[in-house]
C-alpha atoms as one frame of an Amber mdcrd trajectory, in Angstrom:
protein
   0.000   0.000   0.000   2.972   2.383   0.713   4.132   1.777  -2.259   1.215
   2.540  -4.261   0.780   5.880  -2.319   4.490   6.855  -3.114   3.467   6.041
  -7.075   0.583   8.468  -6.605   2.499  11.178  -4.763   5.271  11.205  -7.715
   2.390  11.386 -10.519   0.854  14.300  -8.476   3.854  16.367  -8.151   4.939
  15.914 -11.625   1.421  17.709 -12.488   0.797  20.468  -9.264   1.952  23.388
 -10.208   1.174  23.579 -14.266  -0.240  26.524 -14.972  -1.104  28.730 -18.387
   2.272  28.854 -19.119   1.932  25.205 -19.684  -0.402  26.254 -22.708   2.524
  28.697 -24.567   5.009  25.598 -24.346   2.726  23.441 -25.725   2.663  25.967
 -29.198   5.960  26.361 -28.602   6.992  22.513 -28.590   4.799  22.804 -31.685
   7.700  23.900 -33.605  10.504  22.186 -32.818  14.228  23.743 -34.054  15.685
  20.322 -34.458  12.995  17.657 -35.683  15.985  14.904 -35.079  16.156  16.182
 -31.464  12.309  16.331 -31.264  11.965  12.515 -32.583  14.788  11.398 -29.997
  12.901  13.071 -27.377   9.730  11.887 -28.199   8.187  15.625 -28.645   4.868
  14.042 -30.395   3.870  17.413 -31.233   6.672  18.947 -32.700   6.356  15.808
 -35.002   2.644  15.508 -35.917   3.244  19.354 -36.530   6.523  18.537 -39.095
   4.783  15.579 -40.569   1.776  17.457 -41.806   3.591  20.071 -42.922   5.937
  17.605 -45.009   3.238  16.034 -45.994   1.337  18.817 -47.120   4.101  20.686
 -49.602   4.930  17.052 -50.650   1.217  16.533 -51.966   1.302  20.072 -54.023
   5.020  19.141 -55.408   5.117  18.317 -59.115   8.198  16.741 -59.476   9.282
  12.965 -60.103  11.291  13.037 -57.169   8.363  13.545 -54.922   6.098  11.464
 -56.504   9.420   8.592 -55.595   8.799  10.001 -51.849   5.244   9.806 -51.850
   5.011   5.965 -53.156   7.739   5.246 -50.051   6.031   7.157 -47.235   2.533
   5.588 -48.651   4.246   2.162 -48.601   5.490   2.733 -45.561   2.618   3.844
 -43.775   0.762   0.420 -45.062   3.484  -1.823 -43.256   3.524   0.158 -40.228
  -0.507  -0.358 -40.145  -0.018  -4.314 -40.867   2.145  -4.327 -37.904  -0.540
  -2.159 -35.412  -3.260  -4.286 -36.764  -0.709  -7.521 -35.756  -0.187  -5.686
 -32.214  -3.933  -5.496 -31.435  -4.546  -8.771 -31.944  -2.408  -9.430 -28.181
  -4.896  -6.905 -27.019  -7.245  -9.144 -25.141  -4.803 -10.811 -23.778  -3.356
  -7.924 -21.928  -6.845  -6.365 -21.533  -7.189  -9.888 -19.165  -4.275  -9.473
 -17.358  -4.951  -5.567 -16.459  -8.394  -6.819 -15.576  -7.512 -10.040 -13.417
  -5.022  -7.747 -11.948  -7.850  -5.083 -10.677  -9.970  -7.699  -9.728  -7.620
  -9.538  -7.661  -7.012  -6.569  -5.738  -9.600  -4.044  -5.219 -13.089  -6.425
  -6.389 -15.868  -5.672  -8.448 -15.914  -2.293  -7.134 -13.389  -0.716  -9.839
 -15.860  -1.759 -12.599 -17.890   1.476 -11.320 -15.590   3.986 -12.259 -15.176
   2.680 -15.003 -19.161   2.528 -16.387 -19.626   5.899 -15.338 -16.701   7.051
 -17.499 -18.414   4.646 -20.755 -21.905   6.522 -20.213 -20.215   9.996 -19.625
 -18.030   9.470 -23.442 -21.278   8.035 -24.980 -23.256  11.011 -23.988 -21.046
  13.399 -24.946 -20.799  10.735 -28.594 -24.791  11.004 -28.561 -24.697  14.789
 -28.177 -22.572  15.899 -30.356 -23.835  13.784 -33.543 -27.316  14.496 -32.412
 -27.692  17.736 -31.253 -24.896  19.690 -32.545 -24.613  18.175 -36.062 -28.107
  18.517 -36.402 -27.775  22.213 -35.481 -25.057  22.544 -37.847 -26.959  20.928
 -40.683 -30.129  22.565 -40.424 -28.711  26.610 -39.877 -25.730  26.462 -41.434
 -26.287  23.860 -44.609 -30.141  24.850 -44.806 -30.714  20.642 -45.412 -33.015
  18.787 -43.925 -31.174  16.994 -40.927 -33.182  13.883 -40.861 -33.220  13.291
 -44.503 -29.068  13.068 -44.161 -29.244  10.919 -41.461 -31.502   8.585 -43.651
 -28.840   9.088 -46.671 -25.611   8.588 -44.697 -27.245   5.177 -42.016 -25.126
   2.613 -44.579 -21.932   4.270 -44.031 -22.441   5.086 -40.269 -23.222   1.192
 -39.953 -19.859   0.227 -41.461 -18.138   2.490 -39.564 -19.458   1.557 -36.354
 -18.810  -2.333 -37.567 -15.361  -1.757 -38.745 -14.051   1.090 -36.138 -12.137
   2.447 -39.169 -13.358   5.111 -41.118 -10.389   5.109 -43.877 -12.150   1.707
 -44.562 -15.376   3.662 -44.832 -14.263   6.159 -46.968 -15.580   4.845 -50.228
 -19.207   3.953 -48.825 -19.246   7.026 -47.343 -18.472   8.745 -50.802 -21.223
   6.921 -52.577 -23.980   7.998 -49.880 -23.074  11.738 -49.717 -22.937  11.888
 -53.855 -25.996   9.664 -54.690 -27.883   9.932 -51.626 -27.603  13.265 -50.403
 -26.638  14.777 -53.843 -23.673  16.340 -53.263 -21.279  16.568 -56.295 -17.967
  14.407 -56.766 -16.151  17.334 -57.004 -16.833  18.938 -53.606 -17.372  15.232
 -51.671 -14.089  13.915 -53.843 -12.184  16.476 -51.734 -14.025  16.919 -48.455
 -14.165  13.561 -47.315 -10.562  12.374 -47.989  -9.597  15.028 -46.364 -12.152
  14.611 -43.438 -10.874  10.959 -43.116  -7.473  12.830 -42.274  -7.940  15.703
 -40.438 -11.887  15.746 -39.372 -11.703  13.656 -36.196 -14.685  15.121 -34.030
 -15.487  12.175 -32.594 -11.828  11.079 -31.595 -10.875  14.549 -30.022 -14.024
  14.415 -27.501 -13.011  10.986 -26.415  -9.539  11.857 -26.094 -10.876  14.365
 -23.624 -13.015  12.958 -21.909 -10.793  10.039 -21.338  -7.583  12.345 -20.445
 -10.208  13.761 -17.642 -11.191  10.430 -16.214  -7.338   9.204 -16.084  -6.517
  12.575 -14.203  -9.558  11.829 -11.643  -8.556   8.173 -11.521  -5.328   9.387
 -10.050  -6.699  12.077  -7.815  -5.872  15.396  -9.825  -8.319  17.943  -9.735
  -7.293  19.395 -13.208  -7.394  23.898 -13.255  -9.025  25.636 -16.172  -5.925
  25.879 -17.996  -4.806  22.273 -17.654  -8.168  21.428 -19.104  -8.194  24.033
 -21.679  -4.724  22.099 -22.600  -5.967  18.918 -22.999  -8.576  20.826 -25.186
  -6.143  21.889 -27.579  -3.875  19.162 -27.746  -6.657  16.358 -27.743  -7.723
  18.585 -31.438  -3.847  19.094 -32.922  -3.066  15.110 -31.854  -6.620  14.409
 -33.585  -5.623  15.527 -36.874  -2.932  13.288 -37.193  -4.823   9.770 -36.277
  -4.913   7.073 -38.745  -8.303   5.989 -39.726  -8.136   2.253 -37.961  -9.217
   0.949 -35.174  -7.461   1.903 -31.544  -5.333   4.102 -33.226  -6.808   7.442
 -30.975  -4.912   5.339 -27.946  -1.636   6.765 -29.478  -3.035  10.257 -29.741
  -4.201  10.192 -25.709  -0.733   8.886 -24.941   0.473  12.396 -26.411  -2.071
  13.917 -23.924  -1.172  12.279 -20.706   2.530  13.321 -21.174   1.977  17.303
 -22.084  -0.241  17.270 -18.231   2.707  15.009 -16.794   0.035  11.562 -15.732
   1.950   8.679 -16.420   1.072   6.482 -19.726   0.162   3.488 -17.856  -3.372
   5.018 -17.195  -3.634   3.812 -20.887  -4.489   0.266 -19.886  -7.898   1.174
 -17.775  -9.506   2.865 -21.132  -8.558  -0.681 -23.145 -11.565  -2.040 -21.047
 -14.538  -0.007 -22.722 -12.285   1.103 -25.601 -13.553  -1.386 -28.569 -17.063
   0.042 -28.381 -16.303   3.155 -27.882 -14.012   3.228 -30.961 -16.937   1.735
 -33.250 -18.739   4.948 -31.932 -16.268   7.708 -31.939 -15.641   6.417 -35.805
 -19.480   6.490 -36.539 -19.021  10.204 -35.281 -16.320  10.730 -37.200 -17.916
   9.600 -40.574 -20.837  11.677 -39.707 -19.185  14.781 -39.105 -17.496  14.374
 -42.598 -20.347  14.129 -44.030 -21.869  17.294 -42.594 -18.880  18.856 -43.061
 -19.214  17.806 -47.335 -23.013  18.703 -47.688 -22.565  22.439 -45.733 -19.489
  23.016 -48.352 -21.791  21.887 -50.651 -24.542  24.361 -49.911 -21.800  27.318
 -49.484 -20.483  26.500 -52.959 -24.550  27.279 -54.599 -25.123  23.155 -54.823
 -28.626  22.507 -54.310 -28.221  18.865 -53.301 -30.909  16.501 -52.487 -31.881
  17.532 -48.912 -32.057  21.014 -49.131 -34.772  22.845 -46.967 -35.919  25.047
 -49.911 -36.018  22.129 -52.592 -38.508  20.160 -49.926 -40.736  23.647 -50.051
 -40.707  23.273 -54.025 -42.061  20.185 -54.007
């Protein structure tokens, strides 16, 4: 028991004391001067920040050299998924051994936590795809909300089945072109992009799960801690590959910038499989919306659109 408390004693003076300050290092850390330094320090942001940068003049470059870079990176990125997808299939296994673990010494009782923090990230999941999006749809696309969510069900179905929206993608496309009538050339470079960068659903979980690890180990996080989990949980977002789990790396990102250690990790690998079919439904959805209000901005009238119903 001692030993435990001394655990929890180091984790909370790692994190008393952070402050707003904390918030200007984190932009700071953003862009690293030495990107070699930054990946042997394992400064997560300074790299996520250099990758999409790279990644971004390397997509708009012309020449055959690039395109030579761009088939090794894309290759590259492949393996390194094989190999995750290879990882997670030890999962359960280590999923049982954190559980037996828990069991064996505290009981049943830690399961309670642990519901109240699955209901708490499926409301916010709920409320966000059904009450903002809506919100979104309706006064900022002028569609019809409920008509979308009729057009988009098949891909939000596969997404919650596969827990990988880059696997979704092309379903996705189909129901936002044929379904909700948005044109190829808007949804052809909105939702690729949205698989990308468009991670709503991942960046509320990644809060709301950086909160619950914090509470777990008894840190009542200030305003500005909070507000840096905020704004870290959206920049790591942007850089999460569309498969399954893959937000776990993201939160690991978190827990270091507020100093909790990244063992907390292993009590979200419980509830995380569900939650991951979810946060991905989200995520689909919210590229979606985000394709049919471009749509409506660029003068498309699309097949949902509030005026087009009055027509008829």
């Amino acid at each position: 028991m001692s030993s435990d408390n001394g655990e929890l004693n180091a984790t909370l003076a790692k994190v008393e004391g952070r402050s707003a300050a904390d918030i200007v290092q984190v932009f700071e850390r953003m862009i690293p001067p030495n990107v070699i330094a930054a990946a042997a320090n394992g400064q997560m942001l300074g790299l996520i920040f250099f990758s999409l940068l790279y990644g971004f003049f390397l997509a708009r470059s012309d020449s055959e050299h690039a395109e030579v870079q761009l088939n090794f990176w894309q290759g590259l990125m492949d393996i390194m998924t094989s190999m995750t997808m290879w990882v997670m299939k030890f999962a359960p296994i280590g999923v049982f051994g954190l559980v037996a673990k828990t069991v064996a010494g505290t009981g049943f009782d830690a399961f309670a936590p642990m519901l109240k923090f699955f209901f708490a990230a499926a409301l916010a999941l709920a409320l966000h795809a059904f009450v903002a999006m809506p919100l979104v749809l309706r006064y900022l696309g002028k569609v019809r909300p409920v008509k979308h969510y009729q057009a988009m069900a098949p891909a939000m179905l596969t997404a919650f089945s596969t827990a990988s929206s880059s696997a979704t993608l092309p379903l996705t496309m189909e129901c936002v072109q044929d379904k909700s009538g948005v044109s190829k050339r808007t949804s052809g470079f909105v939702l690729p992009l949205g698989a990308t960068v468009n991670m709503d659903g991942t960046a509320l979980y990644e809060c709301v799960a950086a909160m619950f690890i914090a509470q777990v180990y008894g840190l009542d996080l200030s305003f500005a801690q909070q507000f840096t989990v905020v704004m870290v949980a959206l920049l790591t977002s942007i850089g999460v590959a569309g498969i399954p789990a893959a937000s776990l790396v993201a939160i690991s990102v978190i827990l270091g910038t507020i100093g909790l250690p990244l063992e907390g990790i292993g009590l979200l690998l419980v509830t995380d499989r569900i939650l991951d079919m979810m946060r991905t439904a989200v995520n689909v959805f919210s590229d979606s919306c985000a394709a049919v209000v471009i749509a409506r901005s660029e003068g498309e009238q699309t097949a949902i659109a509030i005026e087009q119903g009055n027509r008829r």
